[in-house]
PyMOL Python script that loads the backbone (N, CA, C, O; Angstrom):
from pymol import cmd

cmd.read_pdbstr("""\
ATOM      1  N   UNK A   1      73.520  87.570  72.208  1.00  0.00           N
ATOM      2  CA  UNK A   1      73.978  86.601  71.255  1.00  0.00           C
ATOM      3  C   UNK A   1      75.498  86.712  71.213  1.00  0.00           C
ATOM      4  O   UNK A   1      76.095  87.786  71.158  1.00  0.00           O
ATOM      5  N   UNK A   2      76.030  85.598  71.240  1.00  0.00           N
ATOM      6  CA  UNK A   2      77.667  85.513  71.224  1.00  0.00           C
ATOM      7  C   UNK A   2      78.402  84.894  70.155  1.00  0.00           C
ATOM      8  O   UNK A   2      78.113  83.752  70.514  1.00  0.00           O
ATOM      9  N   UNK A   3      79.171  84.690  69.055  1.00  0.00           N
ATOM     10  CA  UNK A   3      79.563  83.868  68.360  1.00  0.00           C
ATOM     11  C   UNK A   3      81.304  84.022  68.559  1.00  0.00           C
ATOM     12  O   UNK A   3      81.879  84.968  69.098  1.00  0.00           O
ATOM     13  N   UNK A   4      81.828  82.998  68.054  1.00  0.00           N
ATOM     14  CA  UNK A   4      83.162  82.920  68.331  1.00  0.00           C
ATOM     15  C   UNK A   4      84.396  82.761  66.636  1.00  0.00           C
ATOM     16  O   UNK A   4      85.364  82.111  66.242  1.00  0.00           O
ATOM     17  N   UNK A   5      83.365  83.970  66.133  1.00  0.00           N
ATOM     18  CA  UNK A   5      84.072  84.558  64.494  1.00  0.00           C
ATOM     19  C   UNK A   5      84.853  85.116  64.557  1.00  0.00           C
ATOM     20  O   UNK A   5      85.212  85.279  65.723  1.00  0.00           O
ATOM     21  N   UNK A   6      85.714  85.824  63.498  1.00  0.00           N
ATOM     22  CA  UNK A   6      86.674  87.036  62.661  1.00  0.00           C
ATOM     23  C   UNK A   6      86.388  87.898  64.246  1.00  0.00           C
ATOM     24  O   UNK A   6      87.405  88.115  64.904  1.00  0.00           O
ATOM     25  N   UNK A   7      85.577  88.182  64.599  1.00  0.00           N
ATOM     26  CA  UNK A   7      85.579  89.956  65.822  1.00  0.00           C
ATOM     27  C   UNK A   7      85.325  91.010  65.101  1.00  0.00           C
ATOM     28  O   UNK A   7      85.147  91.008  63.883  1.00  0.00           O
ATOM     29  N   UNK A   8      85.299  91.940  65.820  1.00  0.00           N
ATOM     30  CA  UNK A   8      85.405  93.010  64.941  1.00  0.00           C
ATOM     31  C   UNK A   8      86.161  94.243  65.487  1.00  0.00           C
ATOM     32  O   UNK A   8      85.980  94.468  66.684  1.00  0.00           O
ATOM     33  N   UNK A   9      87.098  95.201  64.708  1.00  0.00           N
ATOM     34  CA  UNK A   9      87.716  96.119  65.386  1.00  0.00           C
ATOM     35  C   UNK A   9      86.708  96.874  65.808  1.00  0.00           C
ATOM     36  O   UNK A   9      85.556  96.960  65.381  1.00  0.00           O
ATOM     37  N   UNK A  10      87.327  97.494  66.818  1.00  0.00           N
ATOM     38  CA  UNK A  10      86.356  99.188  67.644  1.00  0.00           C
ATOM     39  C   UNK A  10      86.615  99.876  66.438  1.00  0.00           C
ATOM     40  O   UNK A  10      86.457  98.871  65.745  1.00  0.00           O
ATOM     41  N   UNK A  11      86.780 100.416  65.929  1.00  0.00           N
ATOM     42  CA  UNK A  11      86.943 101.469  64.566  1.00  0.00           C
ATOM     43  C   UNK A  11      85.450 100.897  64.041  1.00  0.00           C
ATOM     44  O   UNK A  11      84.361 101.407  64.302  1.00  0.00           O
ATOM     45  N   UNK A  12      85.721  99.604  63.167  1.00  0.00           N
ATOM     46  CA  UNK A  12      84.611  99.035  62.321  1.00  0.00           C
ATOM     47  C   UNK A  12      82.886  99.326  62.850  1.00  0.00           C
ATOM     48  O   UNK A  12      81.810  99.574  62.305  1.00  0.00           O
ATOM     49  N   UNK A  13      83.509  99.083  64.502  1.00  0.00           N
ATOM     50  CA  UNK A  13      82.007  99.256  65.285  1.00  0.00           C
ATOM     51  C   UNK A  13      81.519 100.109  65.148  1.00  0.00           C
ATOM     52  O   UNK A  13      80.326 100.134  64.848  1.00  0.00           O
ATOM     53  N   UNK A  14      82.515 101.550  65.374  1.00  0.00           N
ATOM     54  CA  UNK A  14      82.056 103.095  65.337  1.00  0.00           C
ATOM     55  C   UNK A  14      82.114 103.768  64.115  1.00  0.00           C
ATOM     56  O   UNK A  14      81.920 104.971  64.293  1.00  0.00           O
ATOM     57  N   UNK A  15      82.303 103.475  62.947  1.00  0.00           N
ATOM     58  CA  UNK A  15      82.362 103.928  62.033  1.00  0.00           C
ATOM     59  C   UNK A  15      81.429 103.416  61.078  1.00  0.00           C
ATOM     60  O   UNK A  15      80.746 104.160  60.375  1.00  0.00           O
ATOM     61  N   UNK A  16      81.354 101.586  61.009  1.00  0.00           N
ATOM     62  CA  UNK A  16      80.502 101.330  60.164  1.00  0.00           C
ATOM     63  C   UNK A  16      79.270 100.326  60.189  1.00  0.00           C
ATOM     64  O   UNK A  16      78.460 100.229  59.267  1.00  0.00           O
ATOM     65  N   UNK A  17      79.244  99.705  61.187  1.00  0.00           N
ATOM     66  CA  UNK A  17      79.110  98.450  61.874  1.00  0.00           C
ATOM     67  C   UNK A  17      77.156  98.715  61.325  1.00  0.00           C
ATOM     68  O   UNK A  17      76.608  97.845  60.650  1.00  0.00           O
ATOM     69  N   UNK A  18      76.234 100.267  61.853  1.00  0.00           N
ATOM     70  CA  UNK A  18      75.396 100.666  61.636  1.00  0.00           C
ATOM     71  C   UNK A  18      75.000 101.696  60.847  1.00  0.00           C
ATOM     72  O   UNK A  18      74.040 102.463  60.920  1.00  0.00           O
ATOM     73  N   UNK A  19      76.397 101.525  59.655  1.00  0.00           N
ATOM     74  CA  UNK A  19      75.708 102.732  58.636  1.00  0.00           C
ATOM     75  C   UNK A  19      75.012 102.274  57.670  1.00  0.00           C
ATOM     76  O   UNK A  19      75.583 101.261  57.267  1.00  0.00           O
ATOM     77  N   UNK A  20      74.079 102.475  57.077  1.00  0.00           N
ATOM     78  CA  UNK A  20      73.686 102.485  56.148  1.00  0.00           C
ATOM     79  C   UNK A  20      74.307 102.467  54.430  1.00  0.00           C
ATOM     80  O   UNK A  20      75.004 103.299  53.849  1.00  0.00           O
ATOM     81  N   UNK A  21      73.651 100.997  53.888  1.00  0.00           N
ATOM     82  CA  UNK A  21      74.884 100.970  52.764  1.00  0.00           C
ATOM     83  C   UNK A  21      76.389 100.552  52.789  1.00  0.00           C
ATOM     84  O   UNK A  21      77.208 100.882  51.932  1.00  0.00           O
ATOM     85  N   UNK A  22      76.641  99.783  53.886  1.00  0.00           N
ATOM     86  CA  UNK A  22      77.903  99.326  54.202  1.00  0.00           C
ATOM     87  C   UNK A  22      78.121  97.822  54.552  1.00  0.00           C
ATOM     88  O   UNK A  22      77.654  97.388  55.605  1.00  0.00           O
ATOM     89  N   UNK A  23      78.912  96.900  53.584  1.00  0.00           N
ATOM     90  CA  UNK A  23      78.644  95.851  53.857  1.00  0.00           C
ATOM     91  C   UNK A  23      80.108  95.591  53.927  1.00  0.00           C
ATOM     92  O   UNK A  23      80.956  96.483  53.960  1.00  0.00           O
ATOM     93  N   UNK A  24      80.334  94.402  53.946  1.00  0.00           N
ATOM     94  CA  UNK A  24      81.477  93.744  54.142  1.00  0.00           C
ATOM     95  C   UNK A  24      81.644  92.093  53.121  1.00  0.00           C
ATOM     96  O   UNK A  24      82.661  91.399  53.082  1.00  0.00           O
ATOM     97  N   UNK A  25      80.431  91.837  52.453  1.00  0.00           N
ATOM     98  CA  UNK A  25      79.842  90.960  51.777  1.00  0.00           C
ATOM     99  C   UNK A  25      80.114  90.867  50.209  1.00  0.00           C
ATOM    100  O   UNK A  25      80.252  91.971  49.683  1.00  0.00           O
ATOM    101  N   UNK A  26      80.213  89.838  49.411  1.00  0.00           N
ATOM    102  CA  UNK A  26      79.426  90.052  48.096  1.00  0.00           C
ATOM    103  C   UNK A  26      78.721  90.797  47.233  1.00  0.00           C
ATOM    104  O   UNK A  26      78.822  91.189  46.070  1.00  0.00           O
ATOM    105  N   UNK A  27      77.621  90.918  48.571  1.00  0.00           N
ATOM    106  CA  UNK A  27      76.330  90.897  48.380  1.00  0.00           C
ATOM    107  C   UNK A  27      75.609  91.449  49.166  1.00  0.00           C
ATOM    108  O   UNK A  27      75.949  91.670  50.329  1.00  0.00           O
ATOM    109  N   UNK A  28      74.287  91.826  48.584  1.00  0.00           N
ATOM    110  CA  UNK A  28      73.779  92.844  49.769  1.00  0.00           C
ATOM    111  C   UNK A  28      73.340  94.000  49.519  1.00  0.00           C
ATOM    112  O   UNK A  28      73.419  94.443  48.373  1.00  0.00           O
ATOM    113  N   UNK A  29      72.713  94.826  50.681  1.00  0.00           N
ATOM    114  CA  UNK A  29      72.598  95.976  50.473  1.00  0.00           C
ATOM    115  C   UNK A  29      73.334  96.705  51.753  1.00  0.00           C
ATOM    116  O   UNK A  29      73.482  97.926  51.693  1.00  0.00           O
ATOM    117  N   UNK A  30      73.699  96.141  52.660  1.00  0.00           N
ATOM    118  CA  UNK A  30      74.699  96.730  53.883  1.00  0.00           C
ATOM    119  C   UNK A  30      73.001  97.222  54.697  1.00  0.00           C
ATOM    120  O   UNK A  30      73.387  97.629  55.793  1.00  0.00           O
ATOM    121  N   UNK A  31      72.237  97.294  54.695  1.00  0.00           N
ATOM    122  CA  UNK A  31      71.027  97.534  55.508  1.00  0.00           C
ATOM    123  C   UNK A  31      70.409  96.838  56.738  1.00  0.00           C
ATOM    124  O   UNK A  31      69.611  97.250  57.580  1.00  0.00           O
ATOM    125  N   UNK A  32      70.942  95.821  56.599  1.00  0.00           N
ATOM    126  CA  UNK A  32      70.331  94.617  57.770  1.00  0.00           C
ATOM    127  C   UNK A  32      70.526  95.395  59.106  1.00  0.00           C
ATOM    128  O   UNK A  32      69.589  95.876  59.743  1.00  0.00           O
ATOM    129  N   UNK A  33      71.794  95.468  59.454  1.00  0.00           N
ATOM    130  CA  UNK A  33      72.253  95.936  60.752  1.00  0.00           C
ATOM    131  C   UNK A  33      71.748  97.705  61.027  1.00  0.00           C
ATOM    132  O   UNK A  33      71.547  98.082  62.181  1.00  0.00           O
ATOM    133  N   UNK A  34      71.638  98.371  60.213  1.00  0.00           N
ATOM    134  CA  UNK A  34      71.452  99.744  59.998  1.00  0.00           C
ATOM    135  C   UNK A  34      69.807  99.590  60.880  1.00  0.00           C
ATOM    136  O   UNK A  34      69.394  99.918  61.992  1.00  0.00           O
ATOM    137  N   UNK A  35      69.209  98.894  59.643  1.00  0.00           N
ATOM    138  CA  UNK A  35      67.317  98.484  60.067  1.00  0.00           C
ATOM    139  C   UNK A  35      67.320  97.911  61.213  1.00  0.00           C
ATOM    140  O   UNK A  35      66.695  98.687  61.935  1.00  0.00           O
ATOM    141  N   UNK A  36      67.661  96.975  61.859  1.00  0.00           N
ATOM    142  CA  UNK A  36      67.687  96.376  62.973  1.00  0.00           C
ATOM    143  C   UNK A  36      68.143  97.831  64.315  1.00  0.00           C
ATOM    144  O   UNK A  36      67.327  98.185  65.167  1.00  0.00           O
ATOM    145  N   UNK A  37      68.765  98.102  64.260  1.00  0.00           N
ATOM    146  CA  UNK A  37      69.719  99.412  65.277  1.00  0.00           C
ATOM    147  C   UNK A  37      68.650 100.326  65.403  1.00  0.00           C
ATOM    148  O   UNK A  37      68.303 100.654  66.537  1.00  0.00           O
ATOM    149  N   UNK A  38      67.735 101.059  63.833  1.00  0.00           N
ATOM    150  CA  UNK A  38      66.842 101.656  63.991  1.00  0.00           C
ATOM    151  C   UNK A  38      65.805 101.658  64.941  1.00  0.00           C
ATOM    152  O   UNK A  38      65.502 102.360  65.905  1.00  0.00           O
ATOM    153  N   UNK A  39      65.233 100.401  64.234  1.00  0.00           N
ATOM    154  CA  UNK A  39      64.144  99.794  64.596  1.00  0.00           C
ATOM    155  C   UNK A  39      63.844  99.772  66.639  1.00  0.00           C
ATOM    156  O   UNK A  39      62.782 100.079  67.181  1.00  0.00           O
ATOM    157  N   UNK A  40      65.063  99.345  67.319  1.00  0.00           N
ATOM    158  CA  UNK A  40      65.700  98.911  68.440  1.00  0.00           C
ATOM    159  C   UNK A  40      65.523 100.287  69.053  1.00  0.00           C
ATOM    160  O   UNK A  40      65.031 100.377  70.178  1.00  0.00           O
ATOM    161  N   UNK A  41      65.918 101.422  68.337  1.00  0.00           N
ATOM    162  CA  UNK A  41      65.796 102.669  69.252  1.00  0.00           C
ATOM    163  C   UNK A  41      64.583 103.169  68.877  1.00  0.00           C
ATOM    164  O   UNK A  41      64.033 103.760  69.807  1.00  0.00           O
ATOM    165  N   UNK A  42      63.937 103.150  67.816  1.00  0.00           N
ATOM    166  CA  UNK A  42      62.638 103.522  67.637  1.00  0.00           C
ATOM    167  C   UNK A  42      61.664 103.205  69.175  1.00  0.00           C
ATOM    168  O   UNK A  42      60.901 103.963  69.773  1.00  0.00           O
ATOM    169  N   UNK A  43      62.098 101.671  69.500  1.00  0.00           N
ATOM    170  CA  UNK A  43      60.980 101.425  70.713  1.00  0.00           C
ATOM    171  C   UNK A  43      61.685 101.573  72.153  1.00  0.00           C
ATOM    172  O   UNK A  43      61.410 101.018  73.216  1.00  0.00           O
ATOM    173  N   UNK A  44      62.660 102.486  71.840  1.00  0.00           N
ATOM    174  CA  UNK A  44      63.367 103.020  73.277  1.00  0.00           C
ATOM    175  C   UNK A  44      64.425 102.252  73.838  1.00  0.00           C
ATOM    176  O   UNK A  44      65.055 102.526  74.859  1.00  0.00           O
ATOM    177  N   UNK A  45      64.637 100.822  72.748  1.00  0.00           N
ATOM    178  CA  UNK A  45      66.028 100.346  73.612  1.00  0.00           C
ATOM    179  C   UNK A  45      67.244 100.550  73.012  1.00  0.00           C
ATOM    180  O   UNK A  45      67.418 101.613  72.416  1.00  0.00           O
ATOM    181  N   UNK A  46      68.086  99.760  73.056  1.00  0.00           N
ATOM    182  CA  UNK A  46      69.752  99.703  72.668  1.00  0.00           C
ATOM    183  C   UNK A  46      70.505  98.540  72.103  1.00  0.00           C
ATOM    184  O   UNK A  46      70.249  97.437  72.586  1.00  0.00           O
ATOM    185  N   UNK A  47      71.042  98.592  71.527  1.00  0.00           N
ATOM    186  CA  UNK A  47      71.879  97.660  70.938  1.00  0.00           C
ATOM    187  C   UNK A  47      73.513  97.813  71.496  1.00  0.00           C
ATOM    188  O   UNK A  47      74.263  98.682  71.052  1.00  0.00           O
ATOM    189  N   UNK A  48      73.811  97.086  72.259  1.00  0.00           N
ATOM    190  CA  UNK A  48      75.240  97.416  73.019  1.00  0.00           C
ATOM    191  C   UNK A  48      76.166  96.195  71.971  1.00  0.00           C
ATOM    192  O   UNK A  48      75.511  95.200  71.661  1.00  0.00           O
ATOM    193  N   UNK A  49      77.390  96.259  71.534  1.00  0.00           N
ATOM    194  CA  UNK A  49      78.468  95.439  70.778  1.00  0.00           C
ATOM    195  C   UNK A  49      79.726  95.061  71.680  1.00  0.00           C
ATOM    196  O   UNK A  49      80.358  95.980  72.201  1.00  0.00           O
ATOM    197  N   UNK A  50      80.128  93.674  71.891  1.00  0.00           N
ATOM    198  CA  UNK A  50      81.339  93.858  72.518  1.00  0.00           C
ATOM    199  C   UNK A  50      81.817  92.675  71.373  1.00  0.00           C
ATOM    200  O   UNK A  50      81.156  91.671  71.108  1.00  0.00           O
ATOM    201  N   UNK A  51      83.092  93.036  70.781  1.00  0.00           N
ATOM    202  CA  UNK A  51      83.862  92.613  70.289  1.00  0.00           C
ATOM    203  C   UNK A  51      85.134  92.008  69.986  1.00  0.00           C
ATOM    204  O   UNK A  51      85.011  91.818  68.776  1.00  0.00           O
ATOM    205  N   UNK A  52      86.078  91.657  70.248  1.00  0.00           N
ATOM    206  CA  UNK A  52      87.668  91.318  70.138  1.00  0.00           C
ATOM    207  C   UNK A  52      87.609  90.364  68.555  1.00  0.00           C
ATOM    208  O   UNK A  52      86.907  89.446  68.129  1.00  0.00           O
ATOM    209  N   UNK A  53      88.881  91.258  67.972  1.00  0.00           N
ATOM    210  CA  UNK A  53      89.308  90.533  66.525  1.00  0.00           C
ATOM    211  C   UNK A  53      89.951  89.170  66.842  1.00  0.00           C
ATOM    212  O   UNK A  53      90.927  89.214  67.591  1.00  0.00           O
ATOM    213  N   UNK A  54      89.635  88.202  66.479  1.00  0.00           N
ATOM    214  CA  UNK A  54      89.724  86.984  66.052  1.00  0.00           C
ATOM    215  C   UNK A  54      89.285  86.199  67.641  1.00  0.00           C
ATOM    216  O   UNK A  54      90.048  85.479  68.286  1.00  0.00           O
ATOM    217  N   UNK A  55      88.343  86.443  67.897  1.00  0.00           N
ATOM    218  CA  UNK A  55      87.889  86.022  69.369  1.00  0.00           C
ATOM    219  C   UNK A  55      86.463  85.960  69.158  1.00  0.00           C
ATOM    220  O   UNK A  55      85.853  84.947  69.501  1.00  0.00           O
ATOM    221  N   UNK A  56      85.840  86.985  68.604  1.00  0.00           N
ATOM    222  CA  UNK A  56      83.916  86.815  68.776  1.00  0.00           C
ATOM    223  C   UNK A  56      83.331  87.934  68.678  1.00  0.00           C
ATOM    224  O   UNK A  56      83.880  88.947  68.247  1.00  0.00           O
ATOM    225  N   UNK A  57      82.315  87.875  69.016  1.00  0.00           N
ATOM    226  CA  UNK A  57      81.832  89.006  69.520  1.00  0.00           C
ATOM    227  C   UNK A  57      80.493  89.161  70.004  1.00  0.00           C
ATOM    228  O   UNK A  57      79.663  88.497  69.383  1.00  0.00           O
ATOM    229  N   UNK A  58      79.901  90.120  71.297  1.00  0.00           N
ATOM    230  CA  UNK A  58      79.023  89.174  71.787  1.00  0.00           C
ATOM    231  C   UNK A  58      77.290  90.928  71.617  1.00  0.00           C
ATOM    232  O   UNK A  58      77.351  91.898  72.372  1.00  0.00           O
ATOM    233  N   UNK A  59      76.761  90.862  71.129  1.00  0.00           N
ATOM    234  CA  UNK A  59      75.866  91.682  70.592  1.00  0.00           C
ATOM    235  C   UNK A  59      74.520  91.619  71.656  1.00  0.00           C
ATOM    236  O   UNK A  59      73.607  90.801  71.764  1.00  0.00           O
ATOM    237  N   UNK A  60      74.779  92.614  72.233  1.00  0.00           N
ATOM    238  CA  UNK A  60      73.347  92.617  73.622  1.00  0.00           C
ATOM    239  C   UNK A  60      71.818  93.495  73.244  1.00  0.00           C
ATOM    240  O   UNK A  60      71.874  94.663  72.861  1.00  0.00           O
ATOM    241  N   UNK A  61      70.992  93.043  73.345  1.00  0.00           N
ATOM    242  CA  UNK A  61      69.596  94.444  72.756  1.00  0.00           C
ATOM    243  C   UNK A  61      68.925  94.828  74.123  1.00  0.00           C
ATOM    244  O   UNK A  61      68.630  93.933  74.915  1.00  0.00           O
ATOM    245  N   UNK A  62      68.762  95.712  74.315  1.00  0.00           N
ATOM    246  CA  UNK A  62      68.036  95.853  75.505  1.00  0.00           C
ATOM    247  C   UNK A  62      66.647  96.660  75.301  1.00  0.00           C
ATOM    248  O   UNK A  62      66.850  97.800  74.882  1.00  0.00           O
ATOM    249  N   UNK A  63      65.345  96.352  75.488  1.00  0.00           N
ATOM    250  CA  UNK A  63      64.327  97.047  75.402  1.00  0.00           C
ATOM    251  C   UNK A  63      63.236  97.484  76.506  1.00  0.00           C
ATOM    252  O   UNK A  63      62.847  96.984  77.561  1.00  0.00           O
ATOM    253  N   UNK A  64      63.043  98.198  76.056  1.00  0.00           N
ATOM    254  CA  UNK A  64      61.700  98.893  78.015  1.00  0.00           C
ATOM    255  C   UNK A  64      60.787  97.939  77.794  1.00  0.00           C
ATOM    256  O   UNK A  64      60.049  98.213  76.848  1.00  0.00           O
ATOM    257  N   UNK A  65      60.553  96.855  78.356  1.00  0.00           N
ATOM    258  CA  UNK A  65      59.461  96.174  78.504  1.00  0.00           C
ATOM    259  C   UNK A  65      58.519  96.886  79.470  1.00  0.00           C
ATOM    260  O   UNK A  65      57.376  96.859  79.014  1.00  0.00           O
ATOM    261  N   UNK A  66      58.578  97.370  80.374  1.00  0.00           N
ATOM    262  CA  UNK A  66      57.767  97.692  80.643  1.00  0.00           C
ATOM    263  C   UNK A  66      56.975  98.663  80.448  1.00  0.00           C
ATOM    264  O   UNK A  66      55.971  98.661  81.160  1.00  0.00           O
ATOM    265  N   UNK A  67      57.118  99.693  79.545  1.00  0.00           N
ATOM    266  CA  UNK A  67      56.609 100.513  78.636  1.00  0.00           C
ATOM    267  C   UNK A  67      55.810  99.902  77.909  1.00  0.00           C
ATOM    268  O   UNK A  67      54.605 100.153  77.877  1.00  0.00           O
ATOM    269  N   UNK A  68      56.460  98.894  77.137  1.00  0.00           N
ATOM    270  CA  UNK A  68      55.720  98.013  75.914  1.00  0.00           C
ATOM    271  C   UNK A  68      54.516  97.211  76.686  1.00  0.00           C
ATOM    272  O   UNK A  68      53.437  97.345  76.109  1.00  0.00           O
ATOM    273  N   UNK A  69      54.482  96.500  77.732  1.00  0.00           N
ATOM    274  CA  UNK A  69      52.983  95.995  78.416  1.00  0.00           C
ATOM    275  C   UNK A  69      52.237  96.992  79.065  1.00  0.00           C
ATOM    276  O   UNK A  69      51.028  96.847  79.249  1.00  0.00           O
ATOM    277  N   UNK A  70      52.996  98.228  79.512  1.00  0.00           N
ATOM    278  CA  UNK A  70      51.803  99.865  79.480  1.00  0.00           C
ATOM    279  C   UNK A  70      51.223  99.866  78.549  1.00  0.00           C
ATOM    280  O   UNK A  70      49.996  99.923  78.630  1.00  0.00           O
ATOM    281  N   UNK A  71      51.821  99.808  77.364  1.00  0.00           N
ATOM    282  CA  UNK A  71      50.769 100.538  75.600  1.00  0.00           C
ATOM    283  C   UNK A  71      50.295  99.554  75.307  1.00  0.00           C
ATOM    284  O   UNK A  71      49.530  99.793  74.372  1.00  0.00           O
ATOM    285  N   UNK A  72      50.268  97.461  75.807  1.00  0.00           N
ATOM    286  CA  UNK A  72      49.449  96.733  75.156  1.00  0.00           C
ATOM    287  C   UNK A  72      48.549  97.314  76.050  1.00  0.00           C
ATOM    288  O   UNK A  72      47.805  97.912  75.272  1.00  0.00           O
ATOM    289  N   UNK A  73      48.052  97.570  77.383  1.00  0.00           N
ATOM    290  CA  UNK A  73      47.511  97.556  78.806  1.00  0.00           C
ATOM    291  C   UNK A  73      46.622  98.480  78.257  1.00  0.00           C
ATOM    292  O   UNK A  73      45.417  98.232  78.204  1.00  0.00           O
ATOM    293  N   UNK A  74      47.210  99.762  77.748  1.00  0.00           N
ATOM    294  CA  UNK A  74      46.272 100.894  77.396  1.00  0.00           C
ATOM    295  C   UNK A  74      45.616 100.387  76.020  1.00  0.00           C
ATOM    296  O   UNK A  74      44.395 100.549  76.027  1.00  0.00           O
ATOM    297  N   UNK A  75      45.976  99.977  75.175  1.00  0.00           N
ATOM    298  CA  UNK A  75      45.041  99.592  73.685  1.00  0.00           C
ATOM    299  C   UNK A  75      44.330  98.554  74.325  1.00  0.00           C
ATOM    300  O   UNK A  75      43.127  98.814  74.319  1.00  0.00           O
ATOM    301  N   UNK A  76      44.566  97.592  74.817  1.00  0.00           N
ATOM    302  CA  UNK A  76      43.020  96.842  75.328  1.00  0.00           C
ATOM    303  C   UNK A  76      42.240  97.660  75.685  1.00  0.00           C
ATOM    304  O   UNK A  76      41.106  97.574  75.214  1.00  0.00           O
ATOM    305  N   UNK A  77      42.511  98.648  76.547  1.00  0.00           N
ATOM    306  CA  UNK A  77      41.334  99.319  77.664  1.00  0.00           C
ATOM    307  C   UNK A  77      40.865  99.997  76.357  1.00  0.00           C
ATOM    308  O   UNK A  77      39.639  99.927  76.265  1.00  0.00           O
ATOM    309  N   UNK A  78      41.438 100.620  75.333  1.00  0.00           N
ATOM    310  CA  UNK A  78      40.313 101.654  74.465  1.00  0.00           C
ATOM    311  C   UNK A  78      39.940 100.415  73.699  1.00  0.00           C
ATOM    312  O   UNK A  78      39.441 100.980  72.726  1.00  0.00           O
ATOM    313  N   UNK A  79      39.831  99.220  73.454  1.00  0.00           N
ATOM    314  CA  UNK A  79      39.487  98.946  71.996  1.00  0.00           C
ATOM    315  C   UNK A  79      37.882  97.937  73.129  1.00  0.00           C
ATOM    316  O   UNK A  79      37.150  97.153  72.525  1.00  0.00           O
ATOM    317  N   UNK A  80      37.726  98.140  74.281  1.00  0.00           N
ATOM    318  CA  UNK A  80      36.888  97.665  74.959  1.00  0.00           C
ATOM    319  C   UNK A  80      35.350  98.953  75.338  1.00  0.00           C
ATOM    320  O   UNK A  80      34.401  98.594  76.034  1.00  0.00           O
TER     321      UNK A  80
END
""", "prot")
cmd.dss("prot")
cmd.show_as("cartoon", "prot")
cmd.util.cbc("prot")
cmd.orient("prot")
């Protein structure tokens, strides 16, 4: 996903971008991005960030698919 917003500094990325409780908002709970990052390595992939301030920034996820159609592959075979 790419958008062409504010950017974001490398500092912001590595410091807060996925902490928990950190927003930049109103509003909120700063959790969205924290839960999402989790979630992403929970099933073995990555969340890569490329950024430039006042340019964009372009947010990549990468996940093992093929792991993930092994474990549907294996729960069919037991639930048969």
């Amino acid at each position: 996903m790419t958008d062409t917003g504010c950017g974001m500094t490398q500092e912001f990325i590595r410091t807060r971008l996925f902490k928990p409780f950190s927003t930049t908002k109103r509003s909120g709970m700063g959790i969205g991005a924290y839960e999402s990052f989790q979630y992403v390595r929970e099933l073995g992939g990555s969340i890569d960030v490329d950024s430039r301030v006042d340019e964009g920034t372009t947010v990549s996820i990468t996940l093992p698919l093929f792991e993930t159609e092994r474990r549907v592959a294996q729960e069919l075979e037991n639930t048969r």
